[in-house]
Wavefront OBJ file of the C-alpha trace (Angstrom):
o trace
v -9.067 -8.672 68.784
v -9.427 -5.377 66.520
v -11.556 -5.542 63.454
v -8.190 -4.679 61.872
v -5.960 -7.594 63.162
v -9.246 -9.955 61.648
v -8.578 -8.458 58.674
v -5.000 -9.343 58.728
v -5.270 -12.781 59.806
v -7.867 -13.797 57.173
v -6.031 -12.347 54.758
v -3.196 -14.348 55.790
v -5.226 -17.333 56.263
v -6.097 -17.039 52.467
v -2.521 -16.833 51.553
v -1.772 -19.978 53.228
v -5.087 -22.024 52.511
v -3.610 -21.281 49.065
v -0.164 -22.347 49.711
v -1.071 -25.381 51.492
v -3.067 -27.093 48.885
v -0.073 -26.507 46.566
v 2.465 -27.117 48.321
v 4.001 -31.102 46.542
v 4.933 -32.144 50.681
v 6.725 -35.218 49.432
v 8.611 -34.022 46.294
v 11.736 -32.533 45.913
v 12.965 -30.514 43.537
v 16.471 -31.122 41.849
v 19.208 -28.820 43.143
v 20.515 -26.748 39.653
v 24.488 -27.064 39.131
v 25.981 -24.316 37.571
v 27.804 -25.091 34.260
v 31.606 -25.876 35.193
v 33.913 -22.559 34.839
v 36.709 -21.887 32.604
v 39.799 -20.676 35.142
v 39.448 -17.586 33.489
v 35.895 -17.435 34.439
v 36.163 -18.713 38.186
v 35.560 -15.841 40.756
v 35.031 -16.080 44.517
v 31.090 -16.978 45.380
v 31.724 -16.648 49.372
v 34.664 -15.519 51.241
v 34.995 -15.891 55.392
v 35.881 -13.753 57.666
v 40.189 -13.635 57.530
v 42.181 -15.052 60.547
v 45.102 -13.009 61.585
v 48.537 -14.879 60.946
v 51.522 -14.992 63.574
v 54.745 -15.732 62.803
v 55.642 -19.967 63.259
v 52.070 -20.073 63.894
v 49.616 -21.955 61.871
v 46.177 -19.932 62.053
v 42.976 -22.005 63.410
v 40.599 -21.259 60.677
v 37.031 -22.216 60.928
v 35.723 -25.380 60.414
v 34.806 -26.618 57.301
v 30.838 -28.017 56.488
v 30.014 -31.166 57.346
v 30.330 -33.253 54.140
v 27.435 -35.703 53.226
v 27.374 -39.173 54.493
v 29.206 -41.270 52.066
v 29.506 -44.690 54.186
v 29.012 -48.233 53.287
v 27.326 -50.265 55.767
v 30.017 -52.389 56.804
v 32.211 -48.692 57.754
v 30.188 -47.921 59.835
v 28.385 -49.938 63.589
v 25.953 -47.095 63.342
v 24.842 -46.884 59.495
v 23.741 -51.158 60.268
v 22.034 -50.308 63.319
v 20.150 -47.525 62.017
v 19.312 -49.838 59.057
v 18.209 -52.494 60.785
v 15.428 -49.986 63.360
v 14.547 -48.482 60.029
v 13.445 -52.090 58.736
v 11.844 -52.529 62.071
v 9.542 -49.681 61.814
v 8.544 -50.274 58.170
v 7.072 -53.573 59.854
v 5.223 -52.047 62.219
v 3.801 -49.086 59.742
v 3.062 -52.213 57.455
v 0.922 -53.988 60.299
v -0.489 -50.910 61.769
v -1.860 -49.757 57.932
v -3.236 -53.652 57.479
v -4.769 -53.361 61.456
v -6.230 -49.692 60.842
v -5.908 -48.790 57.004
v -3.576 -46.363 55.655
v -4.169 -42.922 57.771
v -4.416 -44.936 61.222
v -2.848 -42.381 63.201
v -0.441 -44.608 65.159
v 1.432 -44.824 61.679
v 2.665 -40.963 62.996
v 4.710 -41.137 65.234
v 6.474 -45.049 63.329
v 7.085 -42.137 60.045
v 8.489 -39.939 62.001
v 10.654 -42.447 63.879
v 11.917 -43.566 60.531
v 12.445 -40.281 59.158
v 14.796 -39.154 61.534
v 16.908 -41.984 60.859
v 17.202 -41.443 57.782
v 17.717 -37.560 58.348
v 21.251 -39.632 60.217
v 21.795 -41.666 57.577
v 21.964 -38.733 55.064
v 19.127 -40.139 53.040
v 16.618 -36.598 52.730
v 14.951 -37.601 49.960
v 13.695 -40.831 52.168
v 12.945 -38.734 55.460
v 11.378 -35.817 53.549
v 8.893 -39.134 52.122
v 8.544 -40.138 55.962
v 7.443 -36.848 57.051
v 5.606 -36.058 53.980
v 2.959 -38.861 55.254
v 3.242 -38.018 58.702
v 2.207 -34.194 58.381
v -0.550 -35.966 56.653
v -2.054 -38.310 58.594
v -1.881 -35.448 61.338
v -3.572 -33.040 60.076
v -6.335 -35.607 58.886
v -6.568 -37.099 62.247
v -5.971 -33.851 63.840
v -6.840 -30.825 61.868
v -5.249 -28.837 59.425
v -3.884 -26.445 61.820
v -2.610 -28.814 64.498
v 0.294 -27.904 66.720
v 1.077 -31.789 66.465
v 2.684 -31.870 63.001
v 4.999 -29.101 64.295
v 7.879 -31.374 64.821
v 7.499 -33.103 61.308
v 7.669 -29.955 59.520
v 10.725 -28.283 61.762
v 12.050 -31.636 60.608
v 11.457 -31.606 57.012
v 12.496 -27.837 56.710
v 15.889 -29.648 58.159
v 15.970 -32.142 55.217
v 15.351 -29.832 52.453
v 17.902 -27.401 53.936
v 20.039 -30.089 53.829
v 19.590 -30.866 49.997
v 19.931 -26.759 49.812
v 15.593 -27.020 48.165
v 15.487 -23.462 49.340
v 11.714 -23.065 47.415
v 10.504 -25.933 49.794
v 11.937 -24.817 52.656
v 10.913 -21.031 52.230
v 7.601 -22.707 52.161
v 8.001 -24.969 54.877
v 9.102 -21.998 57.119
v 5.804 -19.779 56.281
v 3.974 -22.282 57.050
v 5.486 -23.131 60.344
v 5.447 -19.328 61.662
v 1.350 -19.271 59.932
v 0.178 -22.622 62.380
v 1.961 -21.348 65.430
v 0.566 -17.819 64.659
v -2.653 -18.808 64.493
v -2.967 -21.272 67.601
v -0.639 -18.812 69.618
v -1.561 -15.293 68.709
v 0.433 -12.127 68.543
v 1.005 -11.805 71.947
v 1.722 -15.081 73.725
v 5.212 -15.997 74.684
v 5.210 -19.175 72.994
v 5.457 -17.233 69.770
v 9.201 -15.583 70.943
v 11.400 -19.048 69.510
v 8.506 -19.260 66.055
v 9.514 -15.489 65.602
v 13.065 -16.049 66.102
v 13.175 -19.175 63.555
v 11.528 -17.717 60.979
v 13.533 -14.665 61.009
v 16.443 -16.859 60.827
v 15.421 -17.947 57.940
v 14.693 -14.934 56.433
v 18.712 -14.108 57.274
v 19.553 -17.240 55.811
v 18.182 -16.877 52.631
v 19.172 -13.286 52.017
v 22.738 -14.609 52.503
v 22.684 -17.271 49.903
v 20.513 -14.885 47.778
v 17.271 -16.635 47.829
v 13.874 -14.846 46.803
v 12.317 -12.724 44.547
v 13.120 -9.409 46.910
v 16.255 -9.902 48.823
v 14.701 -6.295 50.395
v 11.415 -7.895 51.519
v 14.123 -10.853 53.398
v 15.628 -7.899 55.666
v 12.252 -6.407 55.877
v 10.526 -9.422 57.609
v 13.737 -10.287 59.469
v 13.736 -6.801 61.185
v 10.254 -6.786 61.857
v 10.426 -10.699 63.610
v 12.978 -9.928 65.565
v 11.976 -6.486 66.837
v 8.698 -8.120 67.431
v 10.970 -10.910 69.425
v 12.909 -8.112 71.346
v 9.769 -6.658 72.568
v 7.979 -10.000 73.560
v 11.247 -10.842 75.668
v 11.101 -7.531 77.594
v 7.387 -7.856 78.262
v 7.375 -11.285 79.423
v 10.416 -12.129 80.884
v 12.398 -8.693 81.070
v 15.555 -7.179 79.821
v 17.822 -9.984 81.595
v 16.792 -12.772 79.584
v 19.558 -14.005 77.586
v 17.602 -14.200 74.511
v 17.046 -9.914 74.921
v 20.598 -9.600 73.764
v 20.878 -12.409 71.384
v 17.741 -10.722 69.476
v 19.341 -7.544 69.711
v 22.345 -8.872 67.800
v 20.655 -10.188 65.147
v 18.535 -6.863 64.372
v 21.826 -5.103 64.761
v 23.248 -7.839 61.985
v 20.202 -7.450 59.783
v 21.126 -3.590 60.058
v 24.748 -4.009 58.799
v 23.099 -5.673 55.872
v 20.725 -3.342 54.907
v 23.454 -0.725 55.165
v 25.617 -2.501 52.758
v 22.499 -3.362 50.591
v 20.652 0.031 50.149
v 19.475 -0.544 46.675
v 17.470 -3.859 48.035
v 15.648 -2.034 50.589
v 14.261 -0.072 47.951
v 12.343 -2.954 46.800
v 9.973 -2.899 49.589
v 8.421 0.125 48.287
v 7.379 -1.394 45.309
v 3.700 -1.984 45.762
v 3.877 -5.695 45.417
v 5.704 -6.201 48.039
v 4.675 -3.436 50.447
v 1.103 -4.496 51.574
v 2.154 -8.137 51.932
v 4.961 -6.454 54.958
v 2.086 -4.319 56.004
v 0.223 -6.661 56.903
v 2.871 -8.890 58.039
v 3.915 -5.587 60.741
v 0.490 -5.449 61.714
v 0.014 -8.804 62.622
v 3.388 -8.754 64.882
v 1.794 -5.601 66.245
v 4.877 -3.599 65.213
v 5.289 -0.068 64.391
v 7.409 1.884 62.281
v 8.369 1.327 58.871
v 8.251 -1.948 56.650
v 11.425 -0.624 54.943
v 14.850 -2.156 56.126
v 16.740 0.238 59.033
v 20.875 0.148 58.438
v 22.345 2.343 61.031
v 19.946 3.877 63.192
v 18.519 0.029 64.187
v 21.675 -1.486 64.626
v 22.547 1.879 66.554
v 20.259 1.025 68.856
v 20.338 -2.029 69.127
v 23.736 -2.336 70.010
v 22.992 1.138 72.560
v 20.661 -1.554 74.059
v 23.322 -4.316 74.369
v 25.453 -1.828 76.102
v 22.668 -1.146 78.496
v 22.032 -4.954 79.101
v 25.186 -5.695 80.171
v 25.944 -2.887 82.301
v 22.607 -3.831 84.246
v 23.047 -7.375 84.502
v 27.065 -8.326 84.153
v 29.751 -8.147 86.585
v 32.969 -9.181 84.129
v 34.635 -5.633 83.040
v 35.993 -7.105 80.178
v 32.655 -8.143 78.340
v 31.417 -4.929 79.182
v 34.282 -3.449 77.178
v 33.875 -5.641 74.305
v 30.303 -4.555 74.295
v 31.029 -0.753 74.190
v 33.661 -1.482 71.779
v 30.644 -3.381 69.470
v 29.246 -0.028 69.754
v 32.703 1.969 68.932
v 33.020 -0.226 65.798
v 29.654 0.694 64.184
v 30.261 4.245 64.664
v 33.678 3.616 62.612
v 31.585 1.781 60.002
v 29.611 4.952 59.341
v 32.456 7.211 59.688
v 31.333 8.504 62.991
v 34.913 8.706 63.779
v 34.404 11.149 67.005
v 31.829 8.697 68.798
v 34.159 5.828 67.471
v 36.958 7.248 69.460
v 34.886 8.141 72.323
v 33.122 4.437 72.880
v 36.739 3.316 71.902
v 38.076 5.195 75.128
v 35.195 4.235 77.625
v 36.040 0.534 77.238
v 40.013 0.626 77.371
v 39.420 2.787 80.291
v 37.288 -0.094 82.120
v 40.139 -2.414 81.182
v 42.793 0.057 82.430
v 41.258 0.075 85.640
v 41.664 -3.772 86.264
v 43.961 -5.468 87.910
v 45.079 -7.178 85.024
v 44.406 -4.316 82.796
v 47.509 -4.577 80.379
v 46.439 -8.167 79.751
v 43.003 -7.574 78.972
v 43.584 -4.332 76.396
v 45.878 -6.815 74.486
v 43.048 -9.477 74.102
v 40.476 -6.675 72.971
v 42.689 -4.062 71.581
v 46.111 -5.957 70.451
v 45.145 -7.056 66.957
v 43.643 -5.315 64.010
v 40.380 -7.150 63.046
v 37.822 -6.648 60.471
v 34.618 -5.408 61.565
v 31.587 -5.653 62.316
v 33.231 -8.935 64.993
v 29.896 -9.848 65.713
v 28.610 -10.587 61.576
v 30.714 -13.418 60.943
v 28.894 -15.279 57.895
v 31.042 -15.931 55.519
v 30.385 -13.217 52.706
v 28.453 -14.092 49.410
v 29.862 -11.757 46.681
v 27.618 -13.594 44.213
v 24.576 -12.870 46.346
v 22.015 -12.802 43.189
v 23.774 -15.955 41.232
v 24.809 -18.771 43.932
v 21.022 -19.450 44.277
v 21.810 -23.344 44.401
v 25.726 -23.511 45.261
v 26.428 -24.069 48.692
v 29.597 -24.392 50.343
v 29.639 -27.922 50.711
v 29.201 -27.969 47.107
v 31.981 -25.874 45.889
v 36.043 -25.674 45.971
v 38.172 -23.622 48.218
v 41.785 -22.520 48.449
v 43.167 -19.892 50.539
v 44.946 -16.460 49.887
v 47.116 -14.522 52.456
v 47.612 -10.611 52.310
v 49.629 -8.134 54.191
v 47.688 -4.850 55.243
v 48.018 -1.368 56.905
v 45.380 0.090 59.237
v 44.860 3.621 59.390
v 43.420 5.180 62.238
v 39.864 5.744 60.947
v 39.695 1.456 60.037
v 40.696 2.070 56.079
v 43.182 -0.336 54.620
v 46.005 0.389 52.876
v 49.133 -0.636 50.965
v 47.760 -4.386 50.657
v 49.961 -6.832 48.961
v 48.909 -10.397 47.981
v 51.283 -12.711 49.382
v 49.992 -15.741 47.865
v 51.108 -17.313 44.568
v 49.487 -15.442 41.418
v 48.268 -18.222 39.077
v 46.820 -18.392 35.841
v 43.557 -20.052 37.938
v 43.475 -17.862 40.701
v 44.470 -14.617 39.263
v 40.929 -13.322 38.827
v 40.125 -14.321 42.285
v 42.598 -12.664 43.964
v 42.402 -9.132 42.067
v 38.451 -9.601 43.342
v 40.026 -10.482 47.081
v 42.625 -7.563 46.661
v 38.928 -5.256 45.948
v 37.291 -6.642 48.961
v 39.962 -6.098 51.439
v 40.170 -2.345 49.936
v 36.235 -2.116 51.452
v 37.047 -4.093 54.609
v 36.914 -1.697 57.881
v 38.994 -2.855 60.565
v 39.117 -1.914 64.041
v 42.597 -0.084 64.187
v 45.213 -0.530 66.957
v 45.077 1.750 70.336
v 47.442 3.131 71.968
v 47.084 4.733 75.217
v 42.855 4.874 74.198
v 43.270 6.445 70.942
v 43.313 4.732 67.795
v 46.383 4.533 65.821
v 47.525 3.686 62.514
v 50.106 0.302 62.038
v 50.812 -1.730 59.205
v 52.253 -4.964 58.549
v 49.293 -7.062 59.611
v 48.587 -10.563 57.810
v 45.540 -12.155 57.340
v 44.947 -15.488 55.898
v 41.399 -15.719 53.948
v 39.536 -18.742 52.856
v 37.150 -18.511 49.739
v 35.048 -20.651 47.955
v 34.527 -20.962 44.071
l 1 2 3 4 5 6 7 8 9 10 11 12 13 14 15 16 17 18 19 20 21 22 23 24 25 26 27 28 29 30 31 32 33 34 35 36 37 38 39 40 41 42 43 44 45 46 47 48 49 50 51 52 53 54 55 56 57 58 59 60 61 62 63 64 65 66 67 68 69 70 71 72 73 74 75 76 77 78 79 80 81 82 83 84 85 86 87 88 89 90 91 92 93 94 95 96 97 98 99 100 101 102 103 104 105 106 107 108 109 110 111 112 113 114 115 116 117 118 119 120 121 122 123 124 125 126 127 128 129 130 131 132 133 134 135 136 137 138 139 140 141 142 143 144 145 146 147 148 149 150 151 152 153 154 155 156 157 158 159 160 161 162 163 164 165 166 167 168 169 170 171 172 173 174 175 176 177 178 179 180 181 182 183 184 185 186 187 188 189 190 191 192 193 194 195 196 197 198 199 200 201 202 203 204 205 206 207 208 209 210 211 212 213 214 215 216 217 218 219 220 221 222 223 224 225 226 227 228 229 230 231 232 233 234 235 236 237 238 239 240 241 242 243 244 245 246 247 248 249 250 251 252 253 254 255 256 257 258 259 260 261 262 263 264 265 266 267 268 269 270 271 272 273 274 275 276 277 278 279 280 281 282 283 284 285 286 287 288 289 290 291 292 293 294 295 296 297 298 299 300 301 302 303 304 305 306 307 308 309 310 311 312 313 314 315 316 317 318 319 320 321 322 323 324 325 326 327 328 329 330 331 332 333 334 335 336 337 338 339 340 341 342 343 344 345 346 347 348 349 350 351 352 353 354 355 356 357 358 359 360 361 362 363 364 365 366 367 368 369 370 371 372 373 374 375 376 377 378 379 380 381 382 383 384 385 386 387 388 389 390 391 392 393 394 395 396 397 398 399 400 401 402 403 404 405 406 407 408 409 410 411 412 413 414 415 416 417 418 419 420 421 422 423 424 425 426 427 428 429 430 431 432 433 434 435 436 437 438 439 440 441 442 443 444 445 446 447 448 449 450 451 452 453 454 455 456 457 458 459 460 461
């Protein structure tokens, strides 16, 4: 190990031996509600990716979050039974802590028993108490470091997620990525899912606008999953599912950065640069620390097109690949390789049996790119910090658009009732949908202007 890479793991060592012995593992912090809204004040927080509307048929849009558990015991077989194993193990912790005292370490794996069910009973507060003691007792009995608590913590990340205790969970997540780092290494395959996960989360919370530098969030995310890309290829080569899944997300992470300059900036600011330097040296990365928008997801997506190429034998998901590739050109106004990548994948469709059918399934409908981001949106990305979907209303809007050949909309009309509550909302839909790309109609391989196409969006407020 270089003299270097030392220097970057005890520094990061610190950081956490710092974290760690502040870090309240049982407590939760009380999600913040946002003062209600006048109508006149109401404006769209998130808004998902529109479903195109047929005529007499009813568009499938996506489904809606889970809502909390809100059952009475005698609704619900499984709430009693749960109940009554939960009671059972809070006997057995209770003899176990008389037997052998109160960090016996058989009381671990009776916590975590009880805090999963009542992850399933929708009681978080109650398993993040469960794990809280069992991530203690391990790392007493164990270590501090021990890869045995993993499973407590992936759990309590899952609980504070669920409360939407982003602070905790931000915490939870560094610390996950710093024990496996440390017991794995930088260049050990068990690290691939750690890397994944945290970057993950890094994506996550730059999309409900958590952190002090949404710019350092695409920063690390890049730099995890690069680092993922390249462990995949080394250890188990370019035809590993998880190569192109990894390539995706950079590519994603790319489209954000693109449409985010001004937070990339951030990562230049010095105190937030050394912390990614040293986070790309202990990845053993290369390149910049500052978020990539097009050339990365370029690339990436070049690289997706390569993957399948090598390793499918269905012409149409090669297309839809190329076409991946054809719709970030037209993002970036790179109309002439648009139309070219465009071309090579209705040509591979042309050439099938079944050709006509196939163009129609990739090429017969408008739709709003890039396909493959399909998050909903947060337009209040720096003041939603504790508003999650589940925790906020939604109606739906439906608008009539034009495509012109290069993806730009035009002549869009709101079809849906203008109310005095709504009103605001939609003139900030109408403005969206003006900045929307879509993949335009083709015709014969070359893209075409049409009009008339509905969409029906849902957004929350």
């Amino acid at each position: 190990m270089s003299s270097n890479f030392s220097k970057v793991c005890f520094s990061l060592a610190a950081l956490f031996a710092s974290l760690c012995a502040n870090l309240s593992l049982g407590q939760e912090q009380e999600t913040a509600e946002n003062a209600p809204e006048s109508p006149s004040m109401l404006r769209i927080r998130y808004l998902e990716v529109p479903v195109a509307v047929e005529p007499g048929v009813d568009p499938q849009m996506p489904a809606l979050p889970e809502p909390e558990l809100d059952l009475e015991p005698e609704d619900d077989p499984e709430f009693i039974r749960r109940m009554s194993s939960i009671r059972e193990y809070t006997a057995t912790v209770e003899s176990l802590e008389q037997a052998g005292g109160a960090w016996d370490a058989g009381l671990v794996e009776q916590l975590a028993s009880i805090a999963e069910l009542e992850q399933q009973q929708g009681n978080h507060p109650g398993a993040i108490q469960a794990y809280d003691r069992a991530i203690h007792i391990n790392r007493i009995s164990n270590g501090l470091h021990t890869l045995d608590q993993i499973p407590q913590v992936e759990g309590m990340i899952d609980s504070y997620l669920a409360i939407g205790n982003w602070e905790q969970a931000d915490l939870y997540n560094n610390y996950l990525f710093f024990v496996q780092q440390k017991a794995f290494g930088a260049d050990d395959p068990r690290i691939i899912p750690v890397l994944d996960r945290l970057a993950s989360w890094h994506m996550r919370a730059f999309n409900i606008g958590y952190g002090e530098s949404l710019g350092v969030r695409l920063s690390s995310a890049q730099m995890l999953f690069r680092a993922a890309v390249r462990m995949v290829g080394k250890h188990f080569g370019r035809q590993d599912e998880r190569f192109e899944r990894y390539l995706r997300n950079l590519a994603i992470s790319g489209y954000q950065a693109s449409r985010y300059p001004h937070y990339s900036l951030e990562v230049d600011r010095a105190e937030f640069r050394a912390d990614q330097e040293l986070l790309r040296d202990l990845l053993n990365e290369q390149g910049s620390v500052v978020p990539q928008g097009f050339g990365i997801g370029e690339a990436a997506l070049r690289d997706i097109v390569a993957y399948y190429q090598e390793n499918s034998e269905e012409p149409y998901d090669t297309a839809e690949v190329i076409t991946h590739l054809a719709d970030w050109y037209l993002l970036f106004d790179r109309r002439r390789l648009a139309q070219e990548y465009y071309t090579r994948a209705w040509e591979i469709l042309a050439a099938e049996e079944n050709g006509e059918e196939l163009i129609q399934k990739l090429f017969g409908q408008v739709v709003p790119i890039p396909t493959y981001a399909n998050e909903p949106k947060n337009l209040a990305i720096r003041s939603s910090l504790s508003r999650t979907r589940a925790s906020l209303n939604y109606a739906y809007a439906d608008i009539l658009v034009d495509v012109t050949a290069s993806g730009a909309t035009r002549n869009i009309q709101i079809l849906t009732e203008e109310t005095a509550e709504n009103a605001q909302m939609l003139s900030s839909l109408q403005r969206e949908v003006r900045t929307t790309k879509f993949r335009p109609l083709l015709e014969e391989g070359q893209l075409v202007r049409s009009g008339g196409h509905q969409f029906r969006y849902r957004y929350w407020y």
